[in-house]
Backbone as a ProteinNet text record, in pm:
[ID]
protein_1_A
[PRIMARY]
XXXXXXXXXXXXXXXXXXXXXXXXXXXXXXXXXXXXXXXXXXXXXXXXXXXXXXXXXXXXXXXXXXXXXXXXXXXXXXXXXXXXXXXXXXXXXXXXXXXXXXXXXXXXXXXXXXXXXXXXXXXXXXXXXXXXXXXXXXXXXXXXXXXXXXXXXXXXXXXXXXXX
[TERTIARY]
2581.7	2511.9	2466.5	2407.4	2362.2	2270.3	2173.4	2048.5	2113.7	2005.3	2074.9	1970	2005.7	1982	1822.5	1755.8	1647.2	1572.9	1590.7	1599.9	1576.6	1639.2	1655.9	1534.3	1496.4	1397	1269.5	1259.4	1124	1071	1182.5	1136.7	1131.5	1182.2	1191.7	1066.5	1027.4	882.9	733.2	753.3	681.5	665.4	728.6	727.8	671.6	759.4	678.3	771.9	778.7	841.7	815.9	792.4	751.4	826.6	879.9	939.3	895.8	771.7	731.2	663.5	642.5	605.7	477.4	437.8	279.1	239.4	125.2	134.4	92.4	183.7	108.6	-12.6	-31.8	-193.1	-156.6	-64.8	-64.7	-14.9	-41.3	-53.5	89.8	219.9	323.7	375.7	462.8	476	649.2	575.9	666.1	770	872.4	937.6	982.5	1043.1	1111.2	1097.4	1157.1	1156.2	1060.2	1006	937.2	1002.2	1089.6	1141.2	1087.7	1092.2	998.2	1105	1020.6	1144.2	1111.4	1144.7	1149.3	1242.9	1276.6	1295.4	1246.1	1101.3	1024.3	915.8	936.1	803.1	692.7	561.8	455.1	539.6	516.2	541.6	658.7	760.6	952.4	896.9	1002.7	1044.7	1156.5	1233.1	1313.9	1366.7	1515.6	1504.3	1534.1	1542.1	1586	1747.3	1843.5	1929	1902.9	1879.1	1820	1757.2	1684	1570.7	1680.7	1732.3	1832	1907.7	1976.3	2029.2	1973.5	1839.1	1783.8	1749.9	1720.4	1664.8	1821.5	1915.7	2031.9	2069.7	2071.3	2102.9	1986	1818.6	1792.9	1713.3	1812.2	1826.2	1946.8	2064	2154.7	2090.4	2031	1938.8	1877.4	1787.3	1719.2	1783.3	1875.4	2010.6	2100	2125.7	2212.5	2104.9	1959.9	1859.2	1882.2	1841.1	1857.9	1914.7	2060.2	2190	2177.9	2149.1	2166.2	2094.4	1970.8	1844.1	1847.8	1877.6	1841.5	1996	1944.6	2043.1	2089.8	2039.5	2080.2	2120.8	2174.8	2241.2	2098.4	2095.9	1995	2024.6	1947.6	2017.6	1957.1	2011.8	2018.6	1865.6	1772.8	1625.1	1562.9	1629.2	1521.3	1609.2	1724.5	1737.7	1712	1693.6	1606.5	1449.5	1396.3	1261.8	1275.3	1350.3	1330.9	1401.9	1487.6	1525.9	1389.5	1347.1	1226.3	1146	1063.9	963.9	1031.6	1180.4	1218.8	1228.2	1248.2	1191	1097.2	983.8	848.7	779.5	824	783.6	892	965.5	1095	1185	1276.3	1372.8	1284.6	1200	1167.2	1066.5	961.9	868.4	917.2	989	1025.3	1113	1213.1	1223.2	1131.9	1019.9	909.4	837.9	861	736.6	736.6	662.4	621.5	767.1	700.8	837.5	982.5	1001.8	1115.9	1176.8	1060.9	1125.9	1134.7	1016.2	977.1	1124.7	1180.1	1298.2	1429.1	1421.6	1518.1	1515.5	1394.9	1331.3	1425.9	1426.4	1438.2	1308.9	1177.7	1047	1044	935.4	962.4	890.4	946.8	902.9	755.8	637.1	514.6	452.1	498.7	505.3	542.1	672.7	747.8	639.6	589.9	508.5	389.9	342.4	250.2	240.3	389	419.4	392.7	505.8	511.1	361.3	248.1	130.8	35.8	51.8	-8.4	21.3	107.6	156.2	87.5	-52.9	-141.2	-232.4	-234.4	-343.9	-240.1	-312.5	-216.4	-334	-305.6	-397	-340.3	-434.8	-495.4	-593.6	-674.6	-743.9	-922.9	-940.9	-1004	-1139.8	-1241.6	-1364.8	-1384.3	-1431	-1433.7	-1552.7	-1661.7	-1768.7	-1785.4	-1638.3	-1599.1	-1545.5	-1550.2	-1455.9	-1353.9	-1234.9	-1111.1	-1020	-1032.4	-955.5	-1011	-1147.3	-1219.7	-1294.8	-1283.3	-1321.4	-1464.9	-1540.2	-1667.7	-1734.2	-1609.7	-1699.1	-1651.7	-1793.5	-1709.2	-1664.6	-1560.5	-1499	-1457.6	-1387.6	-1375.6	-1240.4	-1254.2	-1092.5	-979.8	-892.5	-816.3	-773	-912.7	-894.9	-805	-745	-656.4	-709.7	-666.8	-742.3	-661.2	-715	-656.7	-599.1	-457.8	-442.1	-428.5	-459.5	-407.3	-243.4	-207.9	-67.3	34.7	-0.8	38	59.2	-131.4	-83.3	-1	20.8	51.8	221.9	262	420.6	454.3	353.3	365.5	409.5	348.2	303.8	453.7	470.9	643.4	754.7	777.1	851.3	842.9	747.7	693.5	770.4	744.4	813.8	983.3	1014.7	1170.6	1231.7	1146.7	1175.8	1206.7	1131.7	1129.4	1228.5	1265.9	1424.1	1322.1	1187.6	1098.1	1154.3
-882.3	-979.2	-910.9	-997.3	-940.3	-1001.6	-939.8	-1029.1	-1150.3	-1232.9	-1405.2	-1387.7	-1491.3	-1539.5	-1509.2	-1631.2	-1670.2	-1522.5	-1458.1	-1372.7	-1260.6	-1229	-1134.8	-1179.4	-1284.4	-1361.1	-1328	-1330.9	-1319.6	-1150.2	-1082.2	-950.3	-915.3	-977.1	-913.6	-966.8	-1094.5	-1142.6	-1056.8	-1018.8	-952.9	-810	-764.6	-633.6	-645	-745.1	-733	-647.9	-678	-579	-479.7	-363.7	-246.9	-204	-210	-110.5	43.6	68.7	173.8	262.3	348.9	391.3	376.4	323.2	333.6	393.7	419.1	446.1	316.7	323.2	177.8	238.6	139.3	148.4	268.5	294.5	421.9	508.2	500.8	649.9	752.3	615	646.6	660.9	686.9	733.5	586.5	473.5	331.8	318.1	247.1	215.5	64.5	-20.5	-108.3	-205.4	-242.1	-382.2	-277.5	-178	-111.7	-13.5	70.9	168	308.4	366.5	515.7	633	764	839.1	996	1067.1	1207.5	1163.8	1113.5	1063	979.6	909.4	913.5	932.7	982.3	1075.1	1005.5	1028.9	997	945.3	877.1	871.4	778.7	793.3	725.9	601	545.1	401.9	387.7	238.6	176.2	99.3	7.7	-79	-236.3	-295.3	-397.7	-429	-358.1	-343.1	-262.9	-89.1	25.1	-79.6	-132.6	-163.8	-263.7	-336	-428.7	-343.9	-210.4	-134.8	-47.4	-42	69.5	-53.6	-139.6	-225.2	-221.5	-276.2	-311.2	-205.2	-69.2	54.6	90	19.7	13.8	-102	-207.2	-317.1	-307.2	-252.8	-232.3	-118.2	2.1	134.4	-25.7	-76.1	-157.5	-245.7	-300.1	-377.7	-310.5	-186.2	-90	-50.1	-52.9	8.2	-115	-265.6	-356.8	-372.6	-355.5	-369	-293.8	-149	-7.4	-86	-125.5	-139.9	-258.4	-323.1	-474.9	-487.2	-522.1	-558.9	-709	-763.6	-944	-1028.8	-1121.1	-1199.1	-1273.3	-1276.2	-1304.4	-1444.4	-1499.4	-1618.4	-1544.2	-1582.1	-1569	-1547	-1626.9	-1620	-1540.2	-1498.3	-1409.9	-1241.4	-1251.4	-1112	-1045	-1206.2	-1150.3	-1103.5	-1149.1	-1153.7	-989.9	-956	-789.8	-673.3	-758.2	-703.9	-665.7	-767	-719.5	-625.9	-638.2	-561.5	-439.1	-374.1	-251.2	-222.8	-242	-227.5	-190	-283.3	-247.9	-95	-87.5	-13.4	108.7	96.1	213.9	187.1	242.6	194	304.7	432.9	488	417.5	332.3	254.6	133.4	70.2	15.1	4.6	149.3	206.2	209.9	246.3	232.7	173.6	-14.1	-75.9	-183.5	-213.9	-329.9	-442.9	-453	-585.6	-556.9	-475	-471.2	-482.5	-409.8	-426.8	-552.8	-671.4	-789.9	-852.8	-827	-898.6	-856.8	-747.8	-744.3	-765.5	-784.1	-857.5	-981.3	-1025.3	-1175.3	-1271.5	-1192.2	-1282.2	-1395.4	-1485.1	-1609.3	-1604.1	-1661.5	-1653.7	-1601.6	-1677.3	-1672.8	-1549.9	-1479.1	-1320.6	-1201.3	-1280.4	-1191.4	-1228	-1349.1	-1386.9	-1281	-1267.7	-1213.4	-1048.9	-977.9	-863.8	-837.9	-920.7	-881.9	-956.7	-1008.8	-1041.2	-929.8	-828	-666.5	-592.6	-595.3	-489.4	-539.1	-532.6	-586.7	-457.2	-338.7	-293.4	-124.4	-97.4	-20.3	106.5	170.8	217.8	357.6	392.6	546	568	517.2	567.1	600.4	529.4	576.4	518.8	518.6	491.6	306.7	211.4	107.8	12.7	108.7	61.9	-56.6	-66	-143.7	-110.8	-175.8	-117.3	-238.2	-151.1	-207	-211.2	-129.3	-121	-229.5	-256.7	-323.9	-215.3	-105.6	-6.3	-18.3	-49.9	4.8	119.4	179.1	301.3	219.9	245.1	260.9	350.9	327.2	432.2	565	579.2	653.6	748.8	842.6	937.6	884.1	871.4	805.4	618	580.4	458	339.1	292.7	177.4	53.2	8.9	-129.6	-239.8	-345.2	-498.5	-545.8	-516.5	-530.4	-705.8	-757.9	-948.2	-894.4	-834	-862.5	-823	-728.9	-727.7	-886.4	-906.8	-1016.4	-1181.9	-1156.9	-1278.9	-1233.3	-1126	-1049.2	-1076.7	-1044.5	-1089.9	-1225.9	-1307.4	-1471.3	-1542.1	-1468	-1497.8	-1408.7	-1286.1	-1308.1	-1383.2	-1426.7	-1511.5	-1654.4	-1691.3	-1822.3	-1762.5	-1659.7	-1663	-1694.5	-1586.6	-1576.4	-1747	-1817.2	-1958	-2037.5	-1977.4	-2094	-2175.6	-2153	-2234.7	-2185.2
1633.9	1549.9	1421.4	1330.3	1165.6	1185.6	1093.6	1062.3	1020.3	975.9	936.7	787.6	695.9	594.6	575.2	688.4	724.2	777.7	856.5	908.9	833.9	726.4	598.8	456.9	448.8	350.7	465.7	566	633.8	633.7	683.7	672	538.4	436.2	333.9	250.5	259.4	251.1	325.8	419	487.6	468.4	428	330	177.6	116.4	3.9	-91.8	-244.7	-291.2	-398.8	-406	-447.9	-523.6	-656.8	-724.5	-770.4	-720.4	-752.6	-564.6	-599.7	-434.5	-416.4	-296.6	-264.6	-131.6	-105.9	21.2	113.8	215.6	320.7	414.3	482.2	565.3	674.4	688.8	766.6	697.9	569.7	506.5	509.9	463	460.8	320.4	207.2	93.8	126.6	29.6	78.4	-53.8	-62.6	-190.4	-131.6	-225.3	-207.2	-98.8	-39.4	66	197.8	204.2	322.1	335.3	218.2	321.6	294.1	393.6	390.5	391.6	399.6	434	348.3	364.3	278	138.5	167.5	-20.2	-94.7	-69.9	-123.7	-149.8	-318.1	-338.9	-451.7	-428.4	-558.4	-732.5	-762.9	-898	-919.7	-815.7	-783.9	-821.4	-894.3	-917.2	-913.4	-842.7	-818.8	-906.2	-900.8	-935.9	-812.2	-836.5	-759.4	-670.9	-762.3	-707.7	-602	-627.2	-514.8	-434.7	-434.2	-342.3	-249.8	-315.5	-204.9	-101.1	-207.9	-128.2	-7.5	-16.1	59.2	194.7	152.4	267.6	331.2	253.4	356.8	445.9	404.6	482.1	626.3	573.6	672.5	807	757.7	841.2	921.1	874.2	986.9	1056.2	1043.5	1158.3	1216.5	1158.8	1260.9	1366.6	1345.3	1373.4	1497.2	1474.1	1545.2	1685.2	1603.7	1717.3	1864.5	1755.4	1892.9	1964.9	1918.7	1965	2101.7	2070.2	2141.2	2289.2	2202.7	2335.1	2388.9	2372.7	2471.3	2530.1	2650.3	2779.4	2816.9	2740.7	2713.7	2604.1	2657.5	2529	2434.8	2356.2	2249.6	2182	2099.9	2004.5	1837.4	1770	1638.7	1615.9	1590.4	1626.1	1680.7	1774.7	1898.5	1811.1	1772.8	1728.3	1609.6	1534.4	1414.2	1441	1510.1	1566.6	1592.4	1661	1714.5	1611.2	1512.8	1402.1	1338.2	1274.1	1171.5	1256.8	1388.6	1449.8	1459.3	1512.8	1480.8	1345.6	1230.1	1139.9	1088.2	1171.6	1065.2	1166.6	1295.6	1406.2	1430.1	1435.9	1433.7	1572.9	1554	1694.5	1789.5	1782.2	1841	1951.9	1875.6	1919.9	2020.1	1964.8	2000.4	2134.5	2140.3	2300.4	2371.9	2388.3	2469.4	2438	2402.2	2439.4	2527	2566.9	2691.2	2635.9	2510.4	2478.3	2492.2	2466.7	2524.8	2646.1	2738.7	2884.2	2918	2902.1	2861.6	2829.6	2710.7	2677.5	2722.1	2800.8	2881	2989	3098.1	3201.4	3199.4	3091.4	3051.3	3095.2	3066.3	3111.5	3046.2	3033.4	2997.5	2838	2752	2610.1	2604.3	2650.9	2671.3	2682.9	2773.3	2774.6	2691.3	2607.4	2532.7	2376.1	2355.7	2236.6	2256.5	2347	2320.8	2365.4	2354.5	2379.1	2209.3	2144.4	1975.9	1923.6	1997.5	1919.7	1963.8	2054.3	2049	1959	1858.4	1808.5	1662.6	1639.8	1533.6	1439.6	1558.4	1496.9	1448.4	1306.3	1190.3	1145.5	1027.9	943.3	968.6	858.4	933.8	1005	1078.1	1120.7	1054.5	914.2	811.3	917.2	862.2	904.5	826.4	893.5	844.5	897.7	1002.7	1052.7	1151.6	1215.6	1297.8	1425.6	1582.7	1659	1683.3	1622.3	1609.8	1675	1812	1938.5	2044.7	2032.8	2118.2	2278.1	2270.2	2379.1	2340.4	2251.5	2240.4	2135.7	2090.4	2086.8	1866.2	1773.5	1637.7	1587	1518.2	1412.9	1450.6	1628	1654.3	1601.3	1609.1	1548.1	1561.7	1478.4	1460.2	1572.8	1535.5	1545.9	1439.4	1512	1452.2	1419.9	1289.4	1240.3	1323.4	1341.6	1290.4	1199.3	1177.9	1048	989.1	951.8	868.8	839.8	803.9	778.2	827.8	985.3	1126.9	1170.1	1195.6	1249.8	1215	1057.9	1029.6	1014.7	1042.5	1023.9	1166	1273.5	1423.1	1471.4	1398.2	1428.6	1348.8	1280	1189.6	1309	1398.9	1479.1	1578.1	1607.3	1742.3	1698.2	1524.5	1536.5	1542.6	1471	1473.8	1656.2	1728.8	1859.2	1962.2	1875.7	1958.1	1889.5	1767.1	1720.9	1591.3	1559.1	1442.3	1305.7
[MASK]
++++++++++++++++++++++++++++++++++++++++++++++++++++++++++++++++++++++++++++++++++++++++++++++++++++++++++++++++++++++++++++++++++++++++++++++++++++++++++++++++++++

């Protein structure tokens, strides 16, 4: 399978586009449609073409990752859905997480929605006078935020996953 149209406008909406490098909330050194990497450095600017290109080189890694990992037939929807989340998470993460086993289980949507609605909280770790894990304790060492644009990047595979 390929990403789809729809599929390709959502992740690529959800990223956002950067012609210049920034760092994201986990304190990654970002260019273009989200992509990271030892080649980019402070100061780099893109143009739009690059940036199409860099995403496409790594939407098929994301693409190739699903392929590799899931043990079931998928629909167009549900593989864009795990397209973008390996993406924004890495095929590494994504080998070991609950959702996956989940979607190769073949559990029932309900389960699998709210495998990809855990995967919310980001950052570095900075101090923000909040507890953001929910354990109790604040602002502990490298505690993870809540991120809003986790969860609203979450709530967009959840609809791809259901065919919306």
């Amino acid at each position: 399978m390929k990403q789809s149209i729809q599929g390709r406008k959502a992740t690529q909406a959800a990223e956002g586009l950067h012609l210049a490098a920034y760092k994201c909330p986990a304190g990654r050194w970002t260019i273009g449609y989200g992509h990271t990497g030892p080649d980019v450095k402070p100061g780099m600017s893109i143009t739009i073409e690059q940036a199409e290109a860099l995403y496409d080189m790594d939407i098929a890694k994301a693409g190739h990752d699903v392929a590799r990992l899931v043990k079931r037939p998928l629909t167009q929807g549900q593989y864009d859905a795990l397209v973008d989340f390996a993406f924004n998470i890495g095929g590494t993460q994504l080998a070991a997480s609950t959702l996956l086993k989940k979607v190769n289980a073949e559990a029932p949507n309900a389960d699998v929605c709210a495998q990809f609605r855990a995967w919310v909280y980001g950052g570095d770790g900075s101090k923000n006078g909040k507890d953001d894990d929910g354990d109790g304790i604040t602002d502990e060492p490298g505690e993870k935020q809540k991120l809003p644009g986790l969860v609203k990047r979450r709530e967009m595979e959840v609809d791809l996953w259901l065919g919306n």
